[in-house]
N, C-alpha and C positions, 0 to 999 in steps of 0.2 A: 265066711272066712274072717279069721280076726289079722287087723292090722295096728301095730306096734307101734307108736309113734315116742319118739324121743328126743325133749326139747335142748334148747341153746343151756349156755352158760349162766347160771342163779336162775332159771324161769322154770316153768310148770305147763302142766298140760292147755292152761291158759292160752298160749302159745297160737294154737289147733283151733280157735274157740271159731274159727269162719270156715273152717276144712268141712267138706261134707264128700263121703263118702259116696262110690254108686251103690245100688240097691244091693244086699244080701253080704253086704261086708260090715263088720263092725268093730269100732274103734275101741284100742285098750294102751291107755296110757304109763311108759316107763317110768315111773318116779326115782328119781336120787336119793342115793344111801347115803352116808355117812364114810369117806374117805379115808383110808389107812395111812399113817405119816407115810411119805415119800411114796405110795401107792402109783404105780406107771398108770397109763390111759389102757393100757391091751387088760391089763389086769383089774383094772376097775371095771374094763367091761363086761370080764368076762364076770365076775359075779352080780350084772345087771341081767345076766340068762336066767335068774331063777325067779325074773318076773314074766317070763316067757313058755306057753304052754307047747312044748315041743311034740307032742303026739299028734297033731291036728295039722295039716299047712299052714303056714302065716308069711306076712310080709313085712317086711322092716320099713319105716321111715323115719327117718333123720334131721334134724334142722341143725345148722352149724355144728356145735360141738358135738350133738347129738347126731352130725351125720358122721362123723371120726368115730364112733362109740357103736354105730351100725355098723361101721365098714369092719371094725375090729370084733364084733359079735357074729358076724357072718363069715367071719374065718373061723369060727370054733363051732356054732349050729348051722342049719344050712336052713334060710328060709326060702321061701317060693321066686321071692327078688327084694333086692336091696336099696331103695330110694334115698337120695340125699336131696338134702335144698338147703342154698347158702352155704354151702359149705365145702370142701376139698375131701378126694380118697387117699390120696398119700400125702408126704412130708416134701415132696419136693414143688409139692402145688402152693408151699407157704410161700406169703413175700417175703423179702431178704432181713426185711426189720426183723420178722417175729424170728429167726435163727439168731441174728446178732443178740437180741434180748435176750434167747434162750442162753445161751454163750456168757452171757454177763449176770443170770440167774435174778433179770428183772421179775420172772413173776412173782420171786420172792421180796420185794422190795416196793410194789405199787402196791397201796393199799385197795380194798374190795370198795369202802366206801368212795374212793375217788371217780371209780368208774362208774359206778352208780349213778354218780351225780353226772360226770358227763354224760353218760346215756343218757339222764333224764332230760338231760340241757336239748341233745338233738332230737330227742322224741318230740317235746317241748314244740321244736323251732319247723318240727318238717311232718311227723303226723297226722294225718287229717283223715276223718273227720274227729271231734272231739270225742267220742267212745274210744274211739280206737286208741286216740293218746290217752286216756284213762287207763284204758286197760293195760298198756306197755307202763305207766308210769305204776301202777298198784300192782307188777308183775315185778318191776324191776325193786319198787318196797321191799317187797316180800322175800327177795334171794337172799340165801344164808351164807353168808360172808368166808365164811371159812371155805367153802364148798369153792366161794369163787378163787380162791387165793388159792388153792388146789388145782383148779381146772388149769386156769390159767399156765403155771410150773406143766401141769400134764401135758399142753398143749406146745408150749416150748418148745417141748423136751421129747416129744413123740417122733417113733421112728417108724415106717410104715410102707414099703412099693409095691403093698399086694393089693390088687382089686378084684372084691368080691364077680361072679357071673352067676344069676343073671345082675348086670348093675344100671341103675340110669342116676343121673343128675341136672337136676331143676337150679337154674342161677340166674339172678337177674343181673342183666348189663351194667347197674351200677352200684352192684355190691362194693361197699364202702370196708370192710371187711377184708374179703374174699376175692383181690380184683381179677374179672373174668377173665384176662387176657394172661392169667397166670395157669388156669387151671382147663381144663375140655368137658363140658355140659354137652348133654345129650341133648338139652331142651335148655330153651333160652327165653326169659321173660325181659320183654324190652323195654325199659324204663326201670326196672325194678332195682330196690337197694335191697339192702340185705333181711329186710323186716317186708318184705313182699308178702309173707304168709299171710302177714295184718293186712296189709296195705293195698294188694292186688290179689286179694282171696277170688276170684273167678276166674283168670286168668290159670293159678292152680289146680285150682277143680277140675279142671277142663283137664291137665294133662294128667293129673292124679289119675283119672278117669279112664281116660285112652291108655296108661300104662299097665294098671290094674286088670282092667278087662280084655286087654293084649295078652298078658302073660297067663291071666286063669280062665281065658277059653282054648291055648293051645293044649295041644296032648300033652300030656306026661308021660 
């Protein structure tokens, strides 16, 4: 069975690169299109379904922006289950800032390169081991700027209180992000910030694992 995965804000299937599936499921990567001016998040996502092979079962996974992008994909096809990590299913799981911001139309106004470089400062400061910060810092190189000035606004500005079934969500206690005590995770990684996929890639596997083989040995 193929499973979907779709990364955070400017990053790439990179992302996934310590994710290991269990036996007889295999991994296919959502890449980012190119953004319509003023394009919402429901509707960018919905044209991210035609990387999607809909005749076969499959299952969604998500990482931060990319779990908004699952959650809103899975109100229009239906996969077998819908997985997030780091990240929120509605709009009211945002913190109060990211409303205010939206309200004030800051996505429009922080530039793509500034975040960048903070990202890279705290990968930099908290990463470990030294591949791992390699590989966040030659991921967050590589995002295409405009895409992030887009996300961003989409993120804002996103309005959302449906939650896909079947749904789970993977967070770690100290998503920096995302803070836990805003949102309800079905699974909870204890220690983890919001780059856990890097950081505590076993810990993952492990519930990847149990949720995966939970949901595709029951009936249909």
């Amino acid at each position: 069975m193929r499973v979907y995965f779709i990364p955070g804000i400017g990053a790439d299937y990179r992302l996934f690169t310590h994710v290991q599936l269990p036996e007889g499921f295999t991994p296919s990567y959502i890449h980012w299109i190119d953004p319509h001016d003023k394009e919402t998040l429901p509707d960018y996502a919905f044209r991210l379904t035609s990387q999607i092979d809909t005749t076969e079962p499959f299952i969604l996974v998500g990482l931060s922006l990319g779990g908004m992008m699952a959650v809103e994909i899975a109100k229009r096809i239906q996969p077998l289950c819908t997985i997030i990590i780091s990240s929120i299913p509605v709009t009211n799981h945002l913190p109060k800032y990211f409303k205010v911001a939206g309200r004030l139309g800051m996505g429009k106004l922080v530039p793509a390169s500034f975040l960048k470089v903070a990202s890279s400062v705290k990968h930099g400061l908290t990463m470990r081991p030294a591949s791992n910060r390699k590989l966040m810092f030659d991921i967050i190189k590589d995002g295409d700027d405009r895409f992030i000035r887009w996300a961003i606004t989409a993120v804002l500005e996103w309005e959302n209180t449906e939650v896909p079934k079947p749904f789970f969500h993977i967070h770690g206690t100290r998503d920096e992000i995302f803070p836990i005590g805003l949102t309800t995770p079905t699974h909870i990684v204890e220690k983890g910030g919001h780059m856990f996929v890097v950081s505590q890639p076993d810990i993952l596997n492990s519930m990847l694992k149990e949720i995966i083989l939970n949901q595709t040995l029951q009936p249909q």
